[in-house]
C-alpha positions in Angstrom: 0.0 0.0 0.0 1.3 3.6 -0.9 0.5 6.1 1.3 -0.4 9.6 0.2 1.7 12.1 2.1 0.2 14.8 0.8 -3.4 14.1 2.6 -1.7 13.4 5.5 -2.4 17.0 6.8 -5.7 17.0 6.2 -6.1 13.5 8.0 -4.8 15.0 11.0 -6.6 18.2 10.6 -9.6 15.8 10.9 -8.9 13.7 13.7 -8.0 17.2 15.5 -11.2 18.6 14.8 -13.1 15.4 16.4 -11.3 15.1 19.1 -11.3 18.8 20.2 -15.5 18.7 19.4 -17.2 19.9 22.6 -21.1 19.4 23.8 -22.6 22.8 24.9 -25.9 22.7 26.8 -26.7 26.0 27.8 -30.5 28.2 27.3 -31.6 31.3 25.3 -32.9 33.8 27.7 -33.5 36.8 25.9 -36.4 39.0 25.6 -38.1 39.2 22.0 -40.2 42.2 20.9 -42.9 42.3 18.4 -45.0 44.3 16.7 -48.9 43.6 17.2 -51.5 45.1 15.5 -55.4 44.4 15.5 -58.7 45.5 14.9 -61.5 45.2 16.8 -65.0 46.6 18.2 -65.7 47.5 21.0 -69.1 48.3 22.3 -69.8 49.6 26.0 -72.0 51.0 27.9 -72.3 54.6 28.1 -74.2 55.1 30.9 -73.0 52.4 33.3 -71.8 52.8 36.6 -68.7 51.2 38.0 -67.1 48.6 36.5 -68.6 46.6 33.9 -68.3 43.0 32.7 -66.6 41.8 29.7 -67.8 39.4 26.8 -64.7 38.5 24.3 -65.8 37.0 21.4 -63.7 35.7 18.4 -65.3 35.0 15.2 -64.9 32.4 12.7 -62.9 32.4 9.6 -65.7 33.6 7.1 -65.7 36.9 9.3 -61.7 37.4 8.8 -60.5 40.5 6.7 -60.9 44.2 7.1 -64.5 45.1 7.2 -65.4 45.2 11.4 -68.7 44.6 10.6 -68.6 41.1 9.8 -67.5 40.5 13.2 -71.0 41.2 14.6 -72.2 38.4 12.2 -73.2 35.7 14.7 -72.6 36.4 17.9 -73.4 38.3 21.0 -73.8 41.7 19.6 -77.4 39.9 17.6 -78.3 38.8 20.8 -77.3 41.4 23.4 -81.0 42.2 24.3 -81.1 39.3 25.9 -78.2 40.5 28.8 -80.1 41.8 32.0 -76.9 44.2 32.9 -74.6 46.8 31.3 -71.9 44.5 29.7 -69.0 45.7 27.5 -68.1 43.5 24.3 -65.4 42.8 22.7 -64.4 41.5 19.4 -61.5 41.8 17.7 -61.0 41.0 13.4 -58.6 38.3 12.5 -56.5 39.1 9.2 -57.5 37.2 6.5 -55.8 33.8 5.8 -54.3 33.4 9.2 -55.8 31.8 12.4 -56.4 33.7 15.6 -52.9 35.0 17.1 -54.1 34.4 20.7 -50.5 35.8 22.1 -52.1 39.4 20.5 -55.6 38.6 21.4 -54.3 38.4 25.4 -52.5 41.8 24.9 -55.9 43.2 23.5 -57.5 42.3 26.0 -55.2 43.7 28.8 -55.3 47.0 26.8 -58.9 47.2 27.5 -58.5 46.5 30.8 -56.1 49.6 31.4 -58.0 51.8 28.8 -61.5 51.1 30.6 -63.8 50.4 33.6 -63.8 47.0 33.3 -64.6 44.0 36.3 -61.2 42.1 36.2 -63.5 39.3 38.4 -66.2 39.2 35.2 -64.0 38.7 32.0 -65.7 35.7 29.4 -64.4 34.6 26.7 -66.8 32.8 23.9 -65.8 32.2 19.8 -67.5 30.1 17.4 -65.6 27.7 14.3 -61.9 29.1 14.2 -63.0 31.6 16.7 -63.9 28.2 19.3 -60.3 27.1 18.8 -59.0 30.4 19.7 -61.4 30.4 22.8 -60.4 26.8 23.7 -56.2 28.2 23.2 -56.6 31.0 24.9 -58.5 29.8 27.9 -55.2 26.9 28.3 -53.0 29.6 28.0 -54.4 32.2 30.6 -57.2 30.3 32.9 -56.4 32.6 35.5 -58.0 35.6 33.3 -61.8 34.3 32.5 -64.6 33.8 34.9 -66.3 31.3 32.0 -65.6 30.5 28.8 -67.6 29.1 26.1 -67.0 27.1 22.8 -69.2 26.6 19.8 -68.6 24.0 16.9 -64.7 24.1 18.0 -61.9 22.3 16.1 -60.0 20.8 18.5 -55.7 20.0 18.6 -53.5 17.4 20.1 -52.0 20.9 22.2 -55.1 21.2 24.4 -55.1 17.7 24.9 -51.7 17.5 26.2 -52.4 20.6 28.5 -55.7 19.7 29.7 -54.8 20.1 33.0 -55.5 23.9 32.7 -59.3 23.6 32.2 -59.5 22.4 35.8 -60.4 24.8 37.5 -62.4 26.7 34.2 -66.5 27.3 34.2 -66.9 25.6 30.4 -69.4 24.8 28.3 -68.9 23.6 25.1 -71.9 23.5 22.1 -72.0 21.5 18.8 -74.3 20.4 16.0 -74.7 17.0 16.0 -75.1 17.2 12.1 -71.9 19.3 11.8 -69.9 18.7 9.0 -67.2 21.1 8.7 -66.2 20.5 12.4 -67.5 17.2 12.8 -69.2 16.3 16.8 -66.3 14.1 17.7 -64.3 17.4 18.5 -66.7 18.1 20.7 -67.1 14.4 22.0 -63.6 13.2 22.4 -62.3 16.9 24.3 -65.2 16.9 26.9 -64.3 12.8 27.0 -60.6 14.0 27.8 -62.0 17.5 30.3 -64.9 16.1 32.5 -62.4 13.7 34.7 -60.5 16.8 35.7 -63.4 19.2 35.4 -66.6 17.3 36.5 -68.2 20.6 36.1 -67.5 21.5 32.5 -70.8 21.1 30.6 -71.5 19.8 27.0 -74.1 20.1 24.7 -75.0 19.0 21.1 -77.8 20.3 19.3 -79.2 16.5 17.3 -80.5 19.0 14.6 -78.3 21.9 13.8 -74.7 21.5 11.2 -72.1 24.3 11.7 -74.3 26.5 12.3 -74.9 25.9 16.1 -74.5 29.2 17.3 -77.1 30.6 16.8 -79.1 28.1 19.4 -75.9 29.1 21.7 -76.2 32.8 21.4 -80.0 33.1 21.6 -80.6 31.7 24.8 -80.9 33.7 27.4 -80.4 31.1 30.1 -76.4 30.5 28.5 -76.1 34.7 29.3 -77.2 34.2 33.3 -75.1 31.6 33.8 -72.4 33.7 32.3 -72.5 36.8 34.1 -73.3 34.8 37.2 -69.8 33.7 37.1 -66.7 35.7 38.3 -62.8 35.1 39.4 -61.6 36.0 42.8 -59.2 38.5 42.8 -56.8 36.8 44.3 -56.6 34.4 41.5 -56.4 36.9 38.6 -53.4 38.7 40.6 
């Protein structure tokens, strides 16, 4: 065999390299900024007194875009006659083609808070379609901020299911057509199947008769708006 001298440097620059290789295990602790921008209405009561409670809802994706007024499309603000108080409601307007950016929504939300007299005890949360999901995701990432929270014909994800320890202590109800089929019922079925062991007092209920569109038997009950704004946080939790 006739051996090469002149790789012979470059073998040894090799087995250098390898043997000098080290393992670093260390964390990135650094503070990020971002720019956030939303839209969103916001209607409250002008002649209430005190603090007020607070209804957030998110829409669903046909409602996306630049034009607020979709946002009122199928939701509380149809049915806000049927509230027996002053309540303040908010809903923001997802940009079209993305999904609901629930780190912004959060922000929002605690912009209001600053900006006006709102009950920190009485916040809700409800969203319907992609506006469910970003209910469901932003009630597992902030419990501590909603007195109740409710989901209509949700699309569930394997994220909620691994956290589902941070519905525990929620007041939920969760509504679906039992004829959906654009976010078929097992959503519905197999994350109450997953929440009710850890939250016997989370509620669900399927409506045999309606498809997507379920929330309209969810918003024009008044019964769902007592139990809502019989609901608040103690204090001590939301500090």
């Amino acid at each position: 065999m006739k051996l090469n001298l002149k790789l012979l440097p470059v073998l040894f620059f090799g087995l250098t390299t390898l043997t000098t290789a080290q393992e670093i295990k260390t964390e990135l602790n650094k503070e990020i900024k971002r720019q956030e921008k939303i839209s969103y209405i916001l209607d409250y009561p002008q002649n209430a007194k005190g603090n007020v409670p607070l209804i957030v809802f998110l829409h669903g994706s046909g409602e996306r875009g630049n034009d607020l007024e979709k946002v009122k499309t199928h939701s509380p603000f149809t049915y806000k006659n049927l509230i027996k108080e002053p309540v303040a409601i908010l809903a923001p307007q997802c940009p079209e083609n993305t999904w609901w950016d629930t780190v912004t929504v959060y922000h929002l939300i605690k912009e209001i808070q600053s900006k006006y007299k709102i009950d920190d005890s009485r916040i809700y949360l409800t969203g319907l379609s992609m506006g469910g999901w970003g209910t469901l995701k932003l009630a597992m990432e902030h419990p501590e901020m909603f007195a109740a929270v409710v989901s209509v014909c949700a699309p569930t994800d394997r994220v909620m299911y691994a956290n589902i320890h941070q519905y525990k202590n929620l007041n939920i109800k969760i509504f679906h057509g039992g004829m959906d089929d654009v976010v078929l019922p097992e959503n519905a079925f197999n994350f109450y199947q997953k929440l009710h062991p850890i939250n016997p007092t989370a509620e669900l209920t399927i409506f045999p008769n309606d498809n997507h569109n379920s929330w309209d038997s969810t918003y024009s009950n008044p019964k769902l708006y007592e139990w809502m704004m019989s609901k608040r946080k103690s204090i001590s939790v939301i500090k």
